[in-house]
N, C-alpha and C positions, 0 to 999 in steps of 0.2 A: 671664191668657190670655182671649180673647178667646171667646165660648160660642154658635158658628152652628151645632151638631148635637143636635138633641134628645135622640135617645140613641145611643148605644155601646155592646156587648158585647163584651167581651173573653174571649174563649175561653184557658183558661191549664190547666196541670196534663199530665197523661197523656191521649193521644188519646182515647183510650177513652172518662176523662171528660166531657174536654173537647166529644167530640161528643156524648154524652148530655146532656150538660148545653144544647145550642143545641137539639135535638133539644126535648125537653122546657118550655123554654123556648118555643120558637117553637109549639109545639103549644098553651100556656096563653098565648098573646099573638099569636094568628092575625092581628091589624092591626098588627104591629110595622113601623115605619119607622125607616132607620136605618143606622147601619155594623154589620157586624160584624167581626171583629177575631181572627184567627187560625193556625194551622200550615196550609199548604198540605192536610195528608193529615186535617184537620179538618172546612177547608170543601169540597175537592173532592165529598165524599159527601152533603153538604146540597143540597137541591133550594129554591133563594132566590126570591122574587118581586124582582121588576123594583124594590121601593119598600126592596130592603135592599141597599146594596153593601159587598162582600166583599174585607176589606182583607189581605193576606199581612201575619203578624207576623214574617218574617224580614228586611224593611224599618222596621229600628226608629225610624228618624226618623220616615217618612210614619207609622206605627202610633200614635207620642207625639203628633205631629201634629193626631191625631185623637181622639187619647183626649183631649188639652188643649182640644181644641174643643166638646169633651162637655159639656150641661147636663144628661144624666143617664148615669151609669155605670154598668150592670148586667155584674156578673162574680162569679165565688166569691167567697168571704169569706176571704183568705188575711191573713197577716200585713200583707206588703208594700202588698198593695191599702189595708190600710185607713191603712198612714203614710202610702200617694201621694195618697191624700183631703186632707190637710192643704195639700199643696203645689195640688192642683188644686181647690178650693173648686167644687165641683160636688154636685148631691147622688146617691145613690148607692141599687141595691137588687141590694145583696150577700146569694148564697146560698152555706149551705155545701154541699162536695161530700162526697156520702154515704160515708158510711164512715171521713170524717175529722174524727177527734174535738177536734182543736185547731180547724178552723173552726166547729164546733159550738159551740164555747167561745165562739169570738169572736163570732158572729153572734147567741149569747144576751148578751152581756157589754157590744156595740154595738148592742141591741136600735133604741134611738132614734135613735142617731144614723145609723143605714146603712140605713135606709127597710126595717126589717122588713119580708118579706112570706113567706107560707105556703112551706114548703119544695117543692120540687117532686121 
């Protein structure tokens, strides 16, 4: 695939998290530009700058879309995220979500390869 979006987030899991997680995120990355990638009842409550736009992931084409165009993929550290890394050769800075102890596993386990960075 072809790589014209610098970065992507993909908002995934339970709302709850899911918007803690952009929340938190966008607070440690105040110049983020980029898509973000999510449940309608995720991003409606997010307050975005002009320099992020805001994709519904219940459009899975336009979502793959966009996540195939990604030269960097920032989302939890789930299972699936890190096989779809294989097929989308991009690189990636996977967090896990708190409280889940198999992402914990994975994002120690894929230290190197999933662009380590501080948990937030």
């Amino acid at each position: 695939p072809v790589k014209t979006i610098e970065k992507v987030i993909v908002l995934s899991g339970p709302d709850q998290y899911a918007l803690k997680f952009a929340r938190d995120f966008l607070e440690t990355d105040s110049q983020f530009s980029g898509v973000i990638i999510g449940k309608k009842a995720v991003l409606n409550p997010l307050i975005l700058p002009t320099t992020i736009q805001a994709v519904d992931s219940s459009n899975w084409k336009s979502s793959d879309a966009y996540i195939s165009a990604a030269k960097l993929l920032i989302s939890a550290c789930g299972y699936s995220t890190i096989m779809d890394l294989e097929f989308l050769d991009c690189s990636a800075h996977l967090l896990p979500t708190s409280g889940q102890v198999e992402q914990e596993y994975l994002w120690e386990l894929h230290a190197e390869r999933i662009g380590k960075k501080p948990k937030l």
